[in-house]
C-alpha positions as CSV (number, residue, x, y, z in Angstrom):
1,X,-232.7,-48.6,29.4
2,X,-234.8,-49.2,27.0
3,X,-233.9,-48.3,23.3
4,X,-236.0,-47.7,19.7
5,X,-234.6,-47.4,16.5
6,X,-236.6,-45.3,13.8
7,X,-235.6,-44.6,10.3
8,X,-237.8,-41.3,9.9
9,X,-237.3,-41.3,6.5
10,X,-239.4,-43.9,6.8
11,X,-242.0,-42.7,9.4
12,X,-245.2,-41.7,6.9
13,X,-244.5,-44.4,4.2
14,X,-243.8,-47.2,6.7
15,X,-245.7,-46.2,9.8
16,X,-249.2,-46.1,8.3
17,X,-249.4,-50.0,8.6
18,X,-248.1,-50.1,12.0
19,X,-249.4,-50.6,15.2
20,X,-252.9,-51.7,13.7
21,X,-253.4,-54.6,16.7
22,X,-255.4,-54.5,19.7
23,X,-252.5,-54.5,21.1
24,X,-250.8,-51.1,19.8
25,X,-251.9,-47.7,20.2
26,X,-253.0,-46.1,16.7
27,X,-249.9,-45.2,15.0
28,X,-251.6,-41.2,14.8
29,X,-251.9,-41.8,18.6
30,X,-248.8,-39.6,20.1
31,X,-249.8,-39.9,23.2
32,X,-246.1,-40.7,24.9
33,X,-242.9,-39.1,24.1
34,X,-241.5,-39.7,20.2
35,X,-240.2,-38.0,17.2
36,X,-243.0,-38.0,14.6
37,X,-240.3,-36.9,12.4
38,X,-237.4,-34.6,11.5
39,X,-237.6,-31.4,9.0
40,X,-234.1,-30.4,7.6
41,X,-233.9,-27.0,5.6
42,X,-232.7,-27.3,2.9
43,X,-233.3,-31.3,2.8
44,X,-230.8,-31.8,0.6
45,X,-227.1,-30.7,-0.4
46,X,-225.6,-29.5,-3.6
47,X,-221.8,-29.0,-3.7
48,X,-219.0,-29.4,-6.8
49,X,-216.8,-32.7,-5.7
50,X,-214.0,-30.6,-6.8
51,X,-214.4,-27.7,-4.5
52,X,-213.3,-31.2,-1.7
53,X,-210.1,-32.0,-3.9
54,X,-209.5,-28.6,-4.5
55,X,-210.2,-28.5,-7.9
56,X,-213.6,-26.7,-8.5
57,X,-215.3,-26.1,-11.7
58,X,-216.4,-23.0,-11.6
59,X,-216.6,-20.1,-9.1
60,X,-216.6,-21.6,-5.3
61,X,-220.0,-21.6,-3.3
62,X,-220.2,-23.5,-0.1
63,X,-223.2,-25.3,1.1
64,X,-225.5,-23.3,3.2
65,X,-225.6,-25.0,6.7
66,X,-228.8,-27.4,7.5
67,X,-230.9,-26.6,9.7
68,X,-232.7,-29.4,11.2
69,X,-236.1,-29.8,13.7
70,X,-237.3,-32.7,15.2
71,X,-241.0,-32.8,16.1
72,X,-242.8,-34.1,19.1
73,X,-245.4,-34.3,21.3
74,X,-244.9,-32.8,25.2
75,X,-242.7,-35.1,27.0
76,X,-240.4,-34.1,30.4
77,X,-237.4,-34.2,31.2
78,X,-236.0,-35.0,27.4
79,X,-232.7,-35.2,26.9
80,X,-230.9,-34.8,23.1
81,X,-227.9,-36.1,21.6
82,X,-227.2,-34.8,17.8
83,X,-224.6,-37.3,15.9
84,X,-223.7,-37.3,12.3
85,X,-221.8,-39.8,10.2
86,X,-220.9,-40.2,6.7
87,X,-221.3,-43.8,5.8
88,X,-223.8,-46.4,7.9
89,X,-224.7,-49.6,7.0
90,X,-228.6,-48.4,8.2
91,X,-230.6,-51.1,9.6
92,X,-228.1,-53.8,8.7
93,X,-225.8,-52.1,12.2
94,X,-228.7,-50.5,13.4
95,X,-227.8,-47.6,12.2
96,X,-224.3,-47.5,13.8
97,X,-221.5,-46.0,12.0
98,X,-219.7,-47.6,10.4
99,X,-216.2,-46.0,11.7
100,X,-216.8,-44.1,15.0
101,X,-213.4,-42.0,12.9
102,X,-216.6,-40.8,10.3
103,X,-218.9,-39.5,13.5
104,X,-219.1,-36.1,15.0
105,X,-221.9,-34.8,17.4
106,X,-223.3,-31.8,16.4
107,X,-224.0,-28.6,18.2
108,X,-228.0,-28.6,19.1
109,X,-230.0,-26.8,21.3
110,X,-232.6,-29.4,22.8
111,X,-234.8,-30.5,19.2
112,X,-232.7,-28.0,16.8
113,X,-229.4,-28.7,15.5
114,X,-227.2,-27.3,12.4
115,X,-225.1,-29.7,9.9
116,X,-222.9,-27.5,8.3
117,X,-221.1,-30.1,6.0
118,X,-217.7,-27.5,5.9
119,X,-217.3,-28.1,9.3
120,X,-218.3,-31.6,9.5
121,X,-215.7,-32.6,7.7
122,X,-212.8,-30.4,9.1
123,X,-213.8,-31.7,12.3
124,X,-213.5,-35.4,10.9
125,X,-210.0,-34.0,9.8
126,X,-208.4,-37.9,8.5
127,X,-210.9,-39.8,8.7
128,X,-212.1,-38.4,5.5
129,X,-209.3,-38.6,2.2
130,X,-210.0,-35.7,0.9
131,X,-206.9,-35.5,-1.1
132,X,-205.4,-37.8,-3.7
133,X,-208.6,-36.4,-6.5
134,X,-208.2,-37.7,-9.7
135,X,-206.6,-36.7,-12.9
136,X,-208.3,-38.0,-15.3
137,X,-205.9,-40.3,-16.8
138,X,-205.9,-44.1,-17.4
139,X,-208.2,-47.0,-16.8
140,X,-209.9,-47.1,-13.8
141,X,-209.2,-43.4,-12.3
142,X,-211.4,-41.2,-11.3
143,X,-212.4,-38.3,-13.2
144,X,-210.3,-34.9,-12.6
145,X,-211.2,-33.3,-10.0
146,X,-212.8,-36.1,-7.9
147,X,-211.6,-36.2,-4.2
148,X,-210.2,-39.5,-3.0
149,X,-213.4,-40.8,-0.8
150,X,-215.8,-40.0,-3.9
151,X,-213.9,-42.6,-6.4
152,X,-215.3,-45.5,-7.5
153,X,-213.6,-48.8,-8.9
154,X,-215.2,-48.3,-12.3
155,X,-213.0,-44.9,-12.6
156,X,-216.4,-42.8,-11.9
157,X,-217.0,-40.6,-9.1
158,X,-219.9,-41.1,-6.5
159,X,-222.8,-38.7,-7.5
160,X,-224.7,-38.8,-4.4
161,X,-224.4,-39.3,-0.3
162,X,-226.8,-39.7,2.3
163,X,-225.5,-38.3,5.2
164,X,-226.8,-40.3,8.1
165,X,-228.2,-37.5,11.3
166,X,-229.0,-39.8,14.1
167,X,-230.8,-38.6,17.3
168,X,-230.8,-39.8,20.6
169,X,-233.4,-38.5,22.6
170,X,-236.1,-38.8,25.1
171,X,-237.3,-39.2,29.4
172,X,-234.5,-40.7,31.3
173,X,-234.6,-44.0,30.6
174,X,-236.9,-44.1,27.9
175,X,-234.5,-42.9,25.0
176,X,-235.4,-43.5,21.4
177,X,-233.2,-43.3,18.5
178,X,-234.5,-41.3,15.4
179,X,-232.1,-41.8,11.8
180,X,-232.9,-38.8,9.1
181,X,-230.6,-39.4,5.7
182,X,-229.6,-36.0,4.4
183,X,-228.8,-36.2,0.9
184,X,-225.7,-34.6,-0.6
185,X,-225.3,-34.1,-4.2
186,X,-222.0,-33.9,-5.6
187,X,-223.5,-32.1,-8.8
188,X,-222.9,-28.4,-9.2
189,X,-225.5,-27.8,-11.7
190,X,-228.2,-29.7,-9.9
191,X,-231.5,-28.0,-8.8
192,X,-231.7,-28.7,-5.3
193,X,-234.7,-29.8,-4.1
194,X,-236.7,-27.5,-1.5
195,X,-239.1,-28.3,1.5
196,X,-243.1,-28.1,0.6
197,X,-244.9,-25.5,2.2
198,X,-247.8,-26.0,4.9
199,X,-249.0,-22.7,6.2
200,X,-251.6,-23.4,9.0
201,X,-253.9,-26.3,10.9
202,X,-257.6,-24.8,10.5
203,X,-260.3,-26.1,12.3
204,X,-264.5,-26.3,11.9
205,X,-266.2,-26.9,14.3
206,X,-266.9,-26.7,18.0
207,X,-264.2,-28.7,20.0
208,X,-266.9,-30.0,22.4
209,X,-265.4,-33.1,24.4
210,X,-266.6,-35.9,22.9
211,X,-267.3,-34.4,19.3
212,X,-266.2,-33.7,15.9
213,X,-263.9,-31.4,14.4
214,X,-262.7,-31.3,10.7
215,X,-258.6,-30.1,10.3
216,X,-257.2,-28.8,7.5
217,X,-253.9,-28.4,6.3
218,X,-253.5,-25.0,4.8
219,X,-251.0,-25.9,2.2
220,X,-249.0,-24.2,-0.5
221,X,-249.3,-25.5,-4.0
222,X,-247.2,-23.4,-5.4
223,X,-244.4,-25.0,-3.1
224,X,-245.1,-28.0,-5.4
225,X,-241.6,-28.7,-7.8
226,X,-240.9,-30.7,-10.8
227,X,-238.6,-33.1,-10.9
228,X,-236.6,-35.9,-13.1
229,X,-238.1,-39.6,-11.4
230,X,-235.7,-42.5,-10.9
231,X,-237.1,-43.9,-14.5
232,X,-236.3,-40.4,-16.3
233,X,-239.3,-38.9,-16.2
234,X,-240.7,-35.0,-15.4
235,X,-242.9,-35.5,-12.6
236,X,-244.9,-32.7,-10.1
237,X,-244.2,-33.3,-6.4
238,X,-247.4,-35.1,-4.8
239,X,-248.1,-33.9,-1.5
240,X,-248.7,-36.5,1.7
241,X,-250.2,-35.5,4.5
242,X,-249.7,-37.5,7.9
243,X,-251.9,-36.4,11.1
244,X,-250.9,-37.1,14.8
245,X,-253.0,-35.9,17.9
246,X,-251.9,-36.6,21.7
247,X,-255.9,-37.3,22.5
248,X,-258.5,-38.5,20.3
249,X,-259.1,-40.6,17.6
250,X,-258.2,-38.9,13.6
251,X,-260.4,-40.4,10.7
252,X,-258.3,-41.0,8.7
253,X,-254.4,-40.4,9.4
254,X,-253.5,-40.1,6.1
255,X,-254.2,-38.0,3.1
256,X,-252.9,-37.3,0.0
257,X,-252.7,-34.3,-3.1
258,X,-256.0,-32.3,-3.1
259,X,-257.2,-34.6,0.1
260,X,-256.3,-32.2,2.6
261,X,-258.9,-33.1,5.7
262,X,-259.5,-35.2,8.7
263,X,-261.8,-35.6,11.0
264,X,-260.4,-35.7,15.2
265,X,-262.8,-37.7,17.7
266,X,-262.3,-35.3,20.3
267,X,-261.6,-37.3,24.0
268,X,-264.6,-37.9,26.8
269,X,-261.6,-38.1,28.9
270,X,-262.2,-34.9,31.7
271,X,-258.8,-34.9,32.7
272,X,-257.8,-33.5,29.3
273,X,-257.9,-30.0,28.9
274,X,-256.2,-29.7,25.7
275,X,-255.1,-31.2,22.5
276,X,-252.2,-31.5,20.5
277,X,-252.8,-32.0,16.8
278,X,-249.6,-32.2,14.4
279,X,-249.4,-32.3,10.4
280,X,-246.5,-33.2,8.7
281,X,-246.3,-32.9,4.4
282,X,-243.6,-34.9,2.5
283,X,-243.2,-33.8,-1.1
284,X,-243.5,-37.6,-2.7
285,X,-242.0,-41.5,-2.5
286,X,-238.3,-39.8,-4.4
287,X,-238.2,-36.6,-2.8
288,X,-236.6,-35.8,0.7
289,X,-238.7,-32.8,1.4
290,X,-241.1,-31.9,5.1
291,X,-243.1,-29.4,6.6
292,X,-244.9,-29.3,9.7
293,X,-247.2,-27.3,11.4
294,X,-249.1,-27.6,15.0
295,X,-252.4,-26.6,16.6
296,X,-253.4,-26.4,20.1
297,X,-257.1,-27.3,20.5
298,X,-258.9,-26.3,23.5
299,X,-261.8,-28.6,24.8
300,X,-264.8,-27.3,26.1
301,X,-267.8,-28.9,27.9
């Protein structure tokens, strides 16, 4: 069987250089069955550490379950598998877990599945210490209120996990495996992040075979946050925009903030009828938010 592993989070930032050889397909090409990436709503998690030890600060709000979409062109016969775990070692175990006690498969239906972190980790039952928080008291523990698994050696408490979502899917015997981090902040008064807005694909144009339309993301700006950067600084979301078609050739496959067109070389090819042209938004390099939206184009003569 053959077998891919694909960090998604990675899938605009990386993929743009990939695949540039005679020998490769364009990487906008999605011609054959893969995930072009996976949306999670909310992407990210805020819940108080102490509402795990039992100790929460303030009035207890659980995390609203994830729900998460993977995107693809038309394939047969695909098969899913849905796993999450708490701590990998990424790329360095190929994105194994890194205690198959910290995995649990989650329910999906086909290429939509729902983390709901509560349940995660009553299902992992021991395998997670939740108990054993800290008090608060002496050198080296952890600050009141911390459960057990969040506790650091310097007496601090861990502030943030990426929860690894791993998916197995694809034809019989052409499975792929797609990794999408989920972060969870242990933070109750942080601002969680939400997912960028993209309305609509529009198109000018006549989709004759063999000629030239212009697509256009019909984006939200107002879906645009502000946020505190790695470095400290107040920053507005930037936009970027990755395009995928199953026939044709897009010029270019990238675009970015106010740069919100491309140009599809529609195929000569008679045999295809129709096209399928995808558009997928990330909210910026330190941000964890997608969108996505589709458009069936079809060909006349």
């Amino acid at each position: 069987m053959r077998r891919f592993v694909l960090a998604v989070s990675l899938v605009v930032a990386g993929g743009l250089t990939a695949g540039c050889g005679p020998e490769f397909d364009p990487f906008h090409l999605a011609n054959k069955f893969r995930i072009l990436t996976i949306k999670t709503d909310p992407p990210e998690l805020v819940i108080d550490p102490g509402l795990l030890s039992g100790m929460p600060s303030g009035p207890v709000m659980l995390p609203a379950p994830v729900t998460m979409t993977a995107l693809h062109p038309p394939a047969e016969g695909v098969t899913w598998r849905w796993d999450v775990c708490l701590f990998s070692l990424d790329s360095l175990s190929a994105f194994e877990c890194v205690d198959p006690d910290l995995e649990v498969t989650l329910p999906a239906t086909g290429n939509e599945a729902t983390l709901d972190l509560i349940q995660v980790l009553s299902a992992l039952g021991g395998g997670v210490p939740m108990g054993g928080e800290g008090e608060g008291e002496g050198e080296g523990e952890a600050p009141a209120g911390c459960p057990a698994f969040l506790a650091l050696p310097d007496g601090s408490c861990l502030s943030r996990l990426d929860i690894q979502v791993k998916v197995t899917a694809g034809p019989p015997g052409e499975e792929i495996v797609a990794v999408r981090k989920v972060p969870v902040w242990f933070d109750a008064a942080r601002e969680p992040n939400q997912n960028p807005d993209v309305r609509a694909i529009t198109v000018e144009g006549d989709p004759v075979r063999g000629g030239e339309v212009t697509l256009t993301a019909d984006f939200d700006d107002a879906s645009l946050e502000q946020f505190v950067d790695s470095d400290g600084d107040t920053r507005t979301e930037l936009p970027v925009f990755s395009w995928f078609t199953t026939a044709g050739e897009l010029q270019p496959g990238a675009t970015f903030d106010d740069d919100r067109d491309t140009t599809l070389i529609l195929p000569t090819d008679e045999s295809v009828d129709t096209v399928e042209v995808y558009v997928v938004v990330r909210d910026g390099d330190e941000r964890r938010g997608i969108d996505f939206e589709t458009l069936t184009i079809t060909l006349s003569d």
